[in-house]
C-alpha positions in Angstrom: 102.0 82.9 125.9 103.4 86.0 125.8 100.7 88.7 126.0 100.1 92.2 127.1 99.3 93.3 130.5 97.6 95.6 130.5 95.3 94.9 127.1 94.2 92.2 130.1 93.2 94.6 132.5 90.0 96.4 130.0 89.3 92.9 128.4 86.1 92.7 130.1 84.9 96.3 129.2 86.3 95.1 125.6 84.0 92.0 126.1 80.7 94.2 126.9 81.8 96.7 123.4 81.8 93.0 121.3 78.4 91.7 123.0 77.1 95.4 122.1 77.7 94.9 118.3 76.6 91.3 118.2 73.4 92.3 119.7 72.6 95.0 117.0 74.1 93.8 113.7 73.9 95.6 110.2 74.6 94.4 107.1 77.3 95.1 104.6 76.9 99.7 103.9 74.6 99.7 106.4 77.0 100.0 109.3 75.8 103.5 111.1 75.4 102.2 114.6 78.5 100.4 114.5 80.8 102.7 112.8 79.4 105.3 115.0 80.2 103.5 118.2 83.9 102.9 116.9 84.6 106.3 115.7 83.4 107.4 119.2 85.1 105.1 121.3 88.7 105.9 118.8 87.9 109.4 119.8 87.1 109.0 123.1 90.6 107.5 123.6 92.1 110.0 121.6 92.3 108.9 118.1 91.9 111.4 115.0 88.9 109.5 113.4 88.0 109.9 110.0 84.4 108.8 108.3 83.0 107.9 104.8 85.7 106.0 103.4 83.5 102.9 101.5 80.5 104.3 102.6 80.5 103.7 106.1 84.1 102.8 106.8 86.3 104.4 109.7 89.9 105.5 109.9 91.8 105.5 113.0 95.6 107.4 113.0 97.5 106.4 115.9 101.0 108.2 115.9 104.2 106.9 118.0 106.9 108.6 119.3 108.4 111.4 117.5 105.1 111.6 115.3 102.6 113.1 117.5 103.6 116.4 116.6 103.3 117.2 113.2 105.3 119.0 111.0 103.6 122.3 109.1 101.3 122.0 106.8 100.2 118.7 108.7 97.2 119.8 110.9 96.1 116.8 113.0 92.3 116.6 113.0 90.3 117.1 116.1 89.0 113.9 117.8 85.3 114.1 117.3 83.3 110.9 116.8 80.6 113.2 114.9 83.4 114.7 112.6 81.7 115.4 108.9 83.3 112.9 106.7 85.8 113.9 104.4 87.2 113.2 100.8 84.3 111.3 98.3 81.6 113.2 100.4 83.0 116.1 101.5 85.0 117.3 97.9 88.6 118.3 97.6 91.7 116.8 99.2 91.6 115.9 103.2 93.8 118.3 104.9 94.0 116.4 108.1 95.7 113.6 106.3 99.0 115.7 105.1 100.0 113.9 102.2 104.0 112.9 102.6 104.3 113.8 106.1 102.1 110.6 106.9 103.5 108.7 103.9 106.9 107.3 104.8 107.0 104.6 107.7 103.3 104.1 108.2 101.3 100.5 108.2 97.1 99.6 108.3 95.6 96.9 110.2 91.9 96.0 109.1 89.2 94.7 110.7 85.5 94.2 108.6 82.6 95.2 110.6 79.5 93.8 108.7 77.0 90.9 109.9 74.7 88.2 107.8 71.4 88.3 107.1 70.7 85.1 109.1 68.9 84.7 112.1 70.6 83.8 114.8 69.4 80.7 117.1 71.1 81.6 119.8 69.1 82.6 123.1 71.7 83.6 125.4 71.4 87.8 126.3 73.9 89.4 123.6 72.2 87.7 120.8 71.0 89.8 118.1 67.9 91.8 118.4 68.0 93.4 114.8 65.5 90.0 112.8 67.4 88.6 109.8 70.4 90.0 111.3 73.2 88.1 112.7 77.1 88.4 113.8 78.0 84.9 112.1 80.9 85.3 110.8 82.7 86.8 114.0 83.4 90.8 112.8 82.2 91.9 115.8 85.1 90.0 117.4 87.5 91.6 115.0 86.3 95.1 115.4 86.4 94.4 119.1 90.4 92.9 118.9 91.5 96.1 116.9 89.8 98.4 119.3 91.5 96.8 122.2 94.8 97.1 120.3 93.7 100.4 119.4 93.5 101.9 123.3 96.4 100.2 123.9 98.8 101.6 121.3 97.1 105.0 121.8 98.0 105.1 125.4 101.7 104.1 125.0 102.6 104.6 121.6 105.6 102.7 122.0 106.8 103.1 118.0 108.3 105.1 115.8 105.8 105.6 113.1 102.1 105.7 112.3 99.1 103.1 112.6 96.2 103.5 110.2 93.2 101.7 112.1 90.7 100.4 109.5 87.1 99.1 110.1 86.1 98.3 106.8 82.2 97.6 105.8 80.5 95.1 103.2 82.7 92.6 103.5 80.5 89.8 103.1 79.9 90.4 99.2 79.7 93.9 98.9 83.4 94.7 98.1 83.3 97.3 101.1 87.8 96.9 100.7 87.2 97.8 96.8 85.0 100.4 98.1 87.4 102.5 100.6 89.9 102.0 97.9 88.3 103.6 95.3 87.4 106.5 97.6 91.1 107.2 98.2 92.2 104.8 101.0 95.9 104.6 100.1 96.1 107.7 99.2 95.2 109.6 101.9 96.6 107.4 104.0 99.6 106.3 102.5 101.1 102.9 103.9 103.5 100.6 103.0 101.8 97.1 104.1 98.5 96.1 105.6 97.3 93.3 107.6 94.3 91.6 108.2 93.2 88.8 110.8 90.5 86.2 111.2 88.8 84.3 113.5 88.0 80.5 112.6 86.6 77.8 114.5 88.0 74.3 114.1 91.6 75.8 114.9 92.2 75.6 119.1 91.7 78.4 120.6 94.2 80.9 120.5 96.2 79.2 117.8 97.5 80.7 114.7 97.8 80.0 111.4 99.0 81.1 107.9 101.1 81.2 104.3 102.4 82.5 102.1 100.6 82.7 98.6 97.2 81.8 98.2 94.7 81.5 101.2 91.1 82.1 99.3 89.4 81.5 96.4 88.2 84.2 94.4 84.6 84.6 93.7 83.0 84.5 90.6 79.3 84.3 89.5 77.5 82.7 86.4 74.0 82.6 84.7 73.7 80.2 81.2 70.5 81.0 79.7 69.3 78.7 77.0 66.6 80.0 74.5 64.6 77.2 72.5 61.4 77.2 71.5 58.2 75.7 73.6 55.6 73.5 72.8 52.9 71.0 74.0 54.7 68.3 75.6 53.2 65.8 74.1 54.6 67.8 70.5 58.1 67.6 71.4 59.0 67.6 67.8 57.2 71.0 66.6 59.9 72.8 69.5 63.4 73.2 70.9 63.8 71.8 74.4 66.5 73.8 76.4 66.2 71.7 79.3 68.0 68.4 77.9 70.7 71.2 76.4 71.2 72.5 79.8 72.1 69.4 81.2 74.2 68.3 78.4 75.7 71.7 79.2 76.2 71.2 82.9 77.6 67.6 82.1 80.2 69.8 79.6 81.2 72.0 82.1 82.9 70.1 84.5 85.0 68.8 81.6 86.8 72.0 81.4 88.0 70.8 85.5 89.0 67.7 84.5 90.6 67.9 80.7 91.1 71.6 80.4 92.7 72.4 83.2 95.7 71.6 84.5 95.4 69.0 87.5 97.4 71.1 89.7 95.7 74.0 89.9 92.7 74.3 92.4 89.4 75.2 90.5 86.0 74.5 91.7 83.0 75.1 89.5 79.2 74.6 90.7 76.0 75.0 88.8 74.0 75.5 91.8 70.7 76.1 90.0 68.5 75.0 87.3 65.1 76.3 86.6 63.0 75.9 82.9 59.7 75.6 82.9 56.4 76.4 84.6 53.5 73.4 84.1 54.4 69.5 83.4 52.2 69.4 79.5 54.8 72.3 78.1 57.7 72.2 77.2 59.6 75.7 77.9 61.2 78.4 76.1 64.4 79.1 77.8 66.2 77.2 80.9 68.5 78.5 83.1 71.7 77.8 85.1 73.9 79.9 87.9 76.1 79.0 89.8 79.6 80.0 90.8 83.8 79.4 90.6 86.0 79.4 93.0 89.6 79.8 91.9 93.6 80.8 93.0 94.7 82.7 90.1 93.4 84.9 87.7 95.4 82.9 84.4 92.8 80.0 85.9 89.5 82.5 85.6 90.0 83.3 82.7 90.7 80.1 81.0 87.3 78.5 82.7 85.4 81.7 81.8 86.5 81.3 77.6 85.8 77.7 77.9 82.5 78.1 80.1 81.2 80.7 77.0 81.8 77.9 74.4 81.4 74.9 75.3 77.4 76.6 76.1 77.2 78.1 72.5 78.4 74.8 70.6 76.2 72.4 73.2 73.1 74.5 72.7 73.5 75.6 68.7 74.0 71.7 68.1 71.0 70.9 69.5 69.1 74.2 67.6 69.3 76.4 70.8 71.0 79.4 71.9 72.8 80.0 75.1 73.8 83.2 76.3 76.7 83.4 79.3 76.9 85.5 82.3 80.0 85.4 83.5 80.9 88.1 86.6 84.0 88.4 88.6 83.4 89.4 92.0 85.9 89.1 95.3 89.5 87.7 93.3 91.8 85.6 95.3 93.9 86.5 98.4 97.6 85.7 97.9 99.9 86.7 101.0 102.7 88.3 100.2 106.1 86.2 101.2 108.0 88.7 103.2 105.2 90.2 105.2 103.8 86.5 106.2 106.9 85.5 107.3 107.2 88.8 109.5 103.5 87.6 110.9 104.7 84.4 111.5 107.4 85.3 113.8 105.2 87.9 115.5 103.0 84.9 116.1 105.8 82.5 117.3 107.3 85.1 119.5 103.1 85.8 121.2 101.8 81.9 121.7 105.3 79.7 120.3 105.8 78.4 117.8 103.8 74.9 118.2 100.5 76.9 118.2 101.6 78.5 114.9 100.3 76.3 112.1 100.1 76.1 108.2 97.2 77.4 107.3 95.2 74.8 104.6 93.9 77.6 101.1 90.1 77.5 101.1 88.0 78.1 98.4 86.1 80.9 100.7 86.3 84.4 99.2 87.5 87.3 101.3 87.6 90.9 99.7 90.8 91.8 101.8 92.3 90.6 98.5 91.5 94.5 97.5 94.0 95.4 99.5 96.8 92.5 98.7 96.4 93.9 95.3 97.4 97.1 96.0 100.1 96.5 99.0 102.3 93.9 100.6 100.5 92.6 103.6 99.3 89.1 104.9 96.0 87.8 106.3 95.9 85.3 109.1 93.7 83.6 111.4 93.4 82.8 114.7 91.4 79.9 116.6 88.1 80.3 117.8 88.2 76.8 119.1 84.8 74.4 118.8 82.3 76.5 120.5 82.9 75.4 124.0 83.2 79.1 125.1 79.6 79.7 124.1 77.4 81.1 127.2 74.0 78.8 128.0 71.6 79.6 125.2 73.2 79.1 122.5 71.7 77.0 119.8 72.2 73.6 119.3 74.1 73.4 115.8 78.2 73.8 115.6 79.7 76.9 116.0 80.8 77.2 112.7 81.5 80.4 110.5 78.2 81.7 108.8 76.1 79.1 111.1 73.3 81.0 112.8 74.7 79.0 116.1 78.0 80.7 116.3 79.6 83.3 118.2 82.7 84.9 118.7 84.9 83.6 121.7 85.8 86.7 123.7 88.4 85.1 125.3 90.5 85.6 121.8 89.9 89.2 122.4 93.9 89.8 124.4 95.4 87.9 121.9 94.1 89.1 119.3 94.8 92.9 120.5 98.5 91.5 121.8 98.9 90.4 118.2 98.3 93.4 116.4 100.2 95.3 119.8 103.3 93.3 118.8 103.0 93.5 115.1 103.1 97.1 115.0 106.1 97.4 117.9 108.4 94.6 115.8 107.6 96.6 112.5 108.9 99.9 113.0 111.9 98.8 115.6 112.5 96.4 112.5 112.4 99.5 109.8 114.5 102.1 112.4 117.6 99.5 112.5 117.2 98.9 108.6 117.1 103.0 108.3 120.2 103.6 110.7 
C-alpha cells in the first residue's frame, strides 16, 4: 500500500477532529457546528473558505504551483473561518472566485457532512451527545478524510491547478448537492469533473471499489389515495369500500415489474404502507397507500410512474372508486461517468493494488451526489470500512452496518482515504499538463 507519509504523521489529531463531529451530529441544513469547525480548521491551515453554498455548505480552494498567485482582477479571499457568506445570501457576483481565471484546469472533491436522526447505541466516549442524533452513515469519516487531504495538499501543493474542497449538507434526503448547485456551485467555482467517496462496511477494510454506469437507485416517493364511500359494516352494499380496491391495486402494481417492464432493467417498487379506516363496524371513506421506487434510469421512472397512475384510476373506477396518484421524484440515479472511473480506478490500483480494487455491485440506495454527475464528469467510489471489528468497547451489540444506530466510522480508513484524494488530485493535473504540452 502505497500511502502518504506524512498524512500518517496528523492521523491521530485527524482521528480526535472525526470523534469531535460524531459526538455532536446535526442533521441535513442544520450543519452550523460542523461546517463552522471545517471552515475554521481550512482556514486555520490556510485555505480561502467560502460559506452559504446549500445553506450550510463550505468551499475550500486549494491552489498548486503556479496558481497561488493570482492574476488581476482575481483577489484571493482572506482565510477567515467567520468570513460572511457570499453569493445566494450576500447578493451580486463573488469577487473572490474570479470567474475564468479559476475556470480552466480545476477539479472538486466532495464529502457530505450530515447525520441521522437515530439514536445511537453505542456507549463508547465519542458517541453522540445531541438525542435523536446519530453519525450512521459515516459523514463524519468523510469530512474527516477530505480534511486530512485538505492539510496535506495545502502544505505542499504539489500540482498544477486548483482543488475545490466541498463539504456538502442534507445529504440524507434533503438534496443538500441540488441545493449548492442551484446557489451557483459550478459556476463560481468552475470545474471540469468531481468526485465523491464512500465508506461501506461489508467491503475489507481499506479496499476499493467501483464502475462505471450506474451505482444507485434513484429515489422516488408515492401516495395512492382511494376515495369510496363509508358505511356501517354490516351495510356493505349501501357504500364503496376502498380498502379491497387498494389491494387489488397493490396486487396491480407489481405487474407493471413483471409484464411491463423489460426483465433487464433493475426496478424495485414497494408499497410500504396501507392505512383506511378508524373502528372495525365502518367501513371507510378513502384508503391509502405510499411507498417508494427505486430505479437506474430515468426512461424506467417514467414508464412505472404512467403505468402506476393508471393501472390505480381503472382498478378503483371499476370498482366505483376514485384513486388519485402522488407520484414525486426525489434523489435520481448516480451513473459514473466512463473515463473519469477508469482514471479512479488506476489511482486506486496504483494506492492499495490492484487485488484490493473490486467491482463494485449497483444498489438500489439513493445518493444525491447524482446532482453533481448530472452536471459534470466525475465518479463516486467507496472504500471498506470492514465488519466493525475496529469499533472501541462500548459499542452496541447490532452490526456495524450503514444507517444502524450500532455503527461507526473506522478511523483507521482516515490515511487512505486522504492518500486517495492526495493522489487523485497529483495524477489529474500531471495527466492534463502532458495532454496540454
Amino acid at each position: 500500500m502505497q500511502l502518504v507519509d506524512r498524512i500518517a504523521e496528523f492521523h491521530a489529531e485527524i482521528r480526535a477532529l472525526r470523534r469531535d463531529l460524531h459526538a455532536h451530529p446535526e442533521l441535513g441544513f442544520e450543519e452550523v457546528r460542523t461546517s463552522e469547525t471545517i471552515a475554521s480548521q481550512l482556514a486555520h491551515w490556510g485555505i480561502p473558505v467560502h460559506r452559504g453554498l446549500g445553506r450550510t455548505g463550505v468551499v475550500g480552494i486549494v491552489q498548486g504551483r503556479g496558481r497561488r498567485d493570482a492574476p488581476v482582477g482575481t483577489p484571493v479571499v482572506e482565510t477567515d473561518a467567520a468570513v460572511e457568506p457570499t453569493g445566494a445570501r450576500a447578493g451580486g457576483p463573488d469577487p473572490a472566485v474570479g470567474g475564468t481565471a479559476l475556470a480552466a484546469r480545476a477539479i472538486g472533491l466532495r464529502a457530505d457532512m450530515d447525520a441521522l436522526p437515530i439514536t445511537e447505541r453505542n456507549r463508547f466516549a465519542h458517541a453522540s451527545t445531541n438525542p435523536g442524533r446519530m453519525h450512521a452513515c459515516g459523514h463524519d469519516g468523510h469530512v474527516a478524510m477530505l480534511l486530512a487531504a485538505a492539510r496535506h495538499l495545502a502544505r505542499h501543493r504539489d500540482f498544477d491547478g486548483t482543488v475545490y474542497l466541498i463539504f456538502q449538507p442534507a445529504e440524507e434526503g434533503g438534496g443538500g448537492a441540488r441545493a449548492m448547485i442551484r446557489d451557483g456551485l459550478f459556476e463560481r467555482f468552475p470545474m471540469d469533473a468531481v468526485f465523491g467517496l464512500h465508506n461501506w462496511p461489508g467491503l475489507p477494510a481499506g479496499d476499493f471499489a467501483l464502475r462505471a454506469g450506474p451505482v444507485m437507485g434513484s429515489s422516488n416517493e408515492f401516495r395512492i389515495t382511494v376515495r369510496g364511500r363509508g358505511s356501517h359494516a354490516a351495510l356493505p352494499h349501501d357504500g364503496a369500500d376502498p380498502l379491497p380496491v387498494a389491494c387489488q391495486i397493490v396486487q396491480g402494481l407489481q405487474t407493471i415489474i413483471t409484464r411491463n417492464k423489460r426483465p433487464v432493467e433493475a426496478a424495485v417498487l414497494s408499497v410500504t404502507m396501507i392505512r383506511a379506516g378508524e373502528t372495525t363496524n365502518v367501513v371507510a371513506d378513502t384508503a391509502t397507500m405510499r411507498g417508494t421506487v427505486r430505479t437506474f434510469t430515468t426512461e424506467t421512472i417514467d414508464l412505472i410512474e404512467r403505468r402506476m397512475r393508471e393501472i390505480a384510476s381503472h382498478t378503483a373506477r371499476a370498482f366505483g372508486c376514485e384513486a388519485q396518484v402522488e407520484f414525486s421524484r426525489s434523489y435520481p440515479p448516480t451513473i459514473n461517468h466512463e473515463r473519469e472511473t477508469a482514471f479512479c480506478r488506476e489511482v486506486a490500483c496504483d494506492l492499495v493494488g490492484a487485488t484490493r480494487v473490486h467491482a463494485f455491485e449497483p444498489t438500489m440506495g439513493a445518493e444525491d451526489f447524482a446532482y453533481f454527475l448530472q452536471e459534470k464528469p466525475g465518479c463516486y467510489l467507496v472504500l471498506g470500512n470492514g465488519e466493525g471489528a475496529h469499533r472501541d468497547g462500548g459499542h452496541g451489540e447490532g452490526p456495524c452496518t450503514l444507517h444502524n444506530p450500532n455503527y461507526d466510522f473506522n478511523d483507521e480508513l482516515i490515511p487512505i482515504g486522504a492518500a486517495y484524494w492526495v493522489r487523485l488530485v497529483e495524477r489529474w493535473f500531471a495527466a492534463t499538463s502532458r495532454a496540454s504540452n
